[in-house]
C-alpha positions as a printed Julia matrix, in Angstrom:
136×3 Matrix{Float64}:
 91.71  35.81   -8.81
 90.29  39.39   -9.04
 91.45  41.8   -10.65
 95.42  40.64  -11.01
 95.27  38.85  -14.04
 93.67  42.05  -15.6
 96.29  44.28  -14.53
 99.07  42.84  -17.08
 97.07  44.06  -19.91
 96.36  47.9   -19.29
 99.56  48.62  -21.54
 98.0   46.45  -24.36
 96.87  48.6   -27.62
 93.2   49.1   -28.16
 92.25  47.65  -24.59
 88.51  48.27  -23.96
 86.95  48.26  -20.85
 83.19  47.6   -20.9
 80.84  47.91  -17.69
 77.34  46.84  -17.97
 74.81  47.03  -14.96
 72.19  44.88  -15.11
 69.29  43.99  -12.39
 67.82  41.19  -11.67
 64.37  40.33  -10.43
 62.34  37.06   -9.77
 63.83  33.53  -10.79
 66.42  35.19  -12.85
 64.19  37.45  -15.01
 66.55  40.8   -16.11
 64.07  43.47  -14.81
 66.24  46.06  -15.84
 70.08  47.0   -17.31
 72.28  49.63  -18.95
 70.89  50.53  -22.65
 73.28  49.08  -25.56
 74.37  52.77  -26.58
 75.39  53.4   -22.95
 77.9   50.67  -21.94
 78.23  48.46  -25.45
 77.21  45.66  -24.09
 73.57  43.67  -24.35
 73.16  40.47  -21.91
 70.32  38.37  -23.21
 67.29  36.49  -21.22
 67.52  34.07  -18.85
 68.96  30.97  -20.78
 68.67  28.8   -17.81
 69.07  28.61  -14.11
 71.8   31.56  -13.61
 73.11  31.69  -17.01
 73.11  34.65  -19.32
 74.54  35.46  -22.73
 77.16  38.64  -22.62
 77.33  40.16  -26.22
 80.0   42.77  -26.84
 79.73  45.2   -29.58
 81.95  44.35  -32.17
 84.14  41.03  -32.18
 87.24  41.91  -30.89
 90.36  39.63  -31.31
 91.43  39.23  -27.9
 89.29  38.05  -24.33
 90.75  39.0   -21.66
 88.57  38.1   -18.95
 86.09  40.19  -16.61
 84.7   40.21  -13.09
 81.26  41.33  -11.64
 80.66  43.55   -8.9
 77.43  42.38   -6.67
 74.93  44.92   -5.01
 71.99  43.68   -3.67
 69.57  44.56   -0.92
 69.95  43.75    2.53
 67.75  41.22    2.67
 68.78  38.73    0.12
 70.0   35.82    1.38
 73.81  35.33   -0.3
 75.18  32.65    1.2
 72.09  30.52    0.95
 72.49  27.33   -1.61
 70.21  28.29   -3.28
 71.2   31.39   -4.84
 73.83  32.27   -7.26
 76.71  33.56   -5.22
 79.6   32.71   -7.44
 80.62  34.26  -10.8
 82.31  32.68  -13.41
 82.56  33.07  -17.6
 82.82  30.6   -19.85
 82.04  30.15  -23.43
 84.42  32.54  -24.72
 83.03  32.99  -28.54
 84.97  36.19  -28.52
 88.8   34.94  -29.83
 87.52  31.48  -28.96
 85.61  28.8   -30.39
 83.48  30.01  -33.23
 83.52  33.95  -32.38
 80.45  36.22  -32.59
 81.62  38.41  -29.75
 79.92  36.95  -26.85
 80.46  35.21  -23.35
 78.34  32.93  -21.18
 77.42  34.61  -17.48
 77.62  31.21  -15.23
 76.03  32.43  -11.27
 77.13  29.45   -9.4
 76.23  27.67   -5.74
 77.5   24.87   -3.5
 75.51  21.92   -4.21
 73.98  19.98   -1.21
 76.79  17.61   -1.47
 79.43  20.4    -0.58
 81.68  18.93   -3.1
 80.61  20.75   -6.29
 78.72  23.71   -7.72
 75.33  24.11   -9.75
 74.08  27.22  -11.75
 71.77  29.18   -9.58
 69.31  32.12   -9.92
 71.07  35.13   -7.95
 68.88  36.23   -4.9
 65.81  38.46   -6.5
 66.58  42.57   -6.9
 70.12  42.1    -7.02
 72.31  44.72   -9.54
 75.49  43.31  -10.77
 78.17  45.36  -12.63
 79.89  43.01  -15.12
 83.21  44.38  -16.37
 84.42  42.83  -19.4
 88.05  43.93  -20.85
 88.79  43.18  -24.68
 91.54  44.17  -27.33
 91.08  44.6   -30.89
């Protein structure tokens, strides 16, 4: 995982790296991220428990995947089960599905059960910078 499968495509014509902050206060609520003209990228409200709508700036023809970089303060609680501590994107309406040039933000935790994982709110004040890399 990381940043390995990334690294093949650096080479690729018209590779664009986007990097979006965005910060997050209570229950999920974006209290704050980078403007649209600043990193290309707009992530919408709050769709449900820990899952957010990524929308690039122009639909590109190839996905190739992204990361996100958490910094929170030092009192959230990361490891609880109850908050979002796991990334994952799915969705992919970029080269996939029925593009319009976005990606579903999934924040993930281990279920009670140990065995699976649930979408979660992150922990409240936490940044996260979400790299996304596309070709055209």
């Amino acid at each position: 995982m990381g940043m390995q499968p990334i690294l093949g495509v650096w080479g690729r014509r018209n590779l664009t790296l986007f990097v979006h902050k965005v910060v997050f206060g209570a229950s999920g609520v974006i209290a704050n991220q980078d403007l649209p003209q600043d990193s290309g990228v707009v992530v919408g409200a709050r769709i449900s428990a820990g899952r957010y709508k990524a929308q690039l700036p122009a639909k590109y023809r190839v996905f190739h995947g992204g990361w996100a970089t958490v910094l929170g303060p030092d009192t959230a609680v990361y490891g609880a089960k109850s908050t979002g501590n796991n990334f994952v994107l799915r969705a992919n309406k970029v080269d996939a599905n029925t593009p319009d040039g976005s990606v579903l933000i999934q924040w993930l935790n281990p279920s009670t059960d140990a065995t699976n994982y649930i979408d979660a709110d992150v922990p409240d004040n936490l940044s996260a910078y979400l790299f996304f890399v596309a070709s055209q």
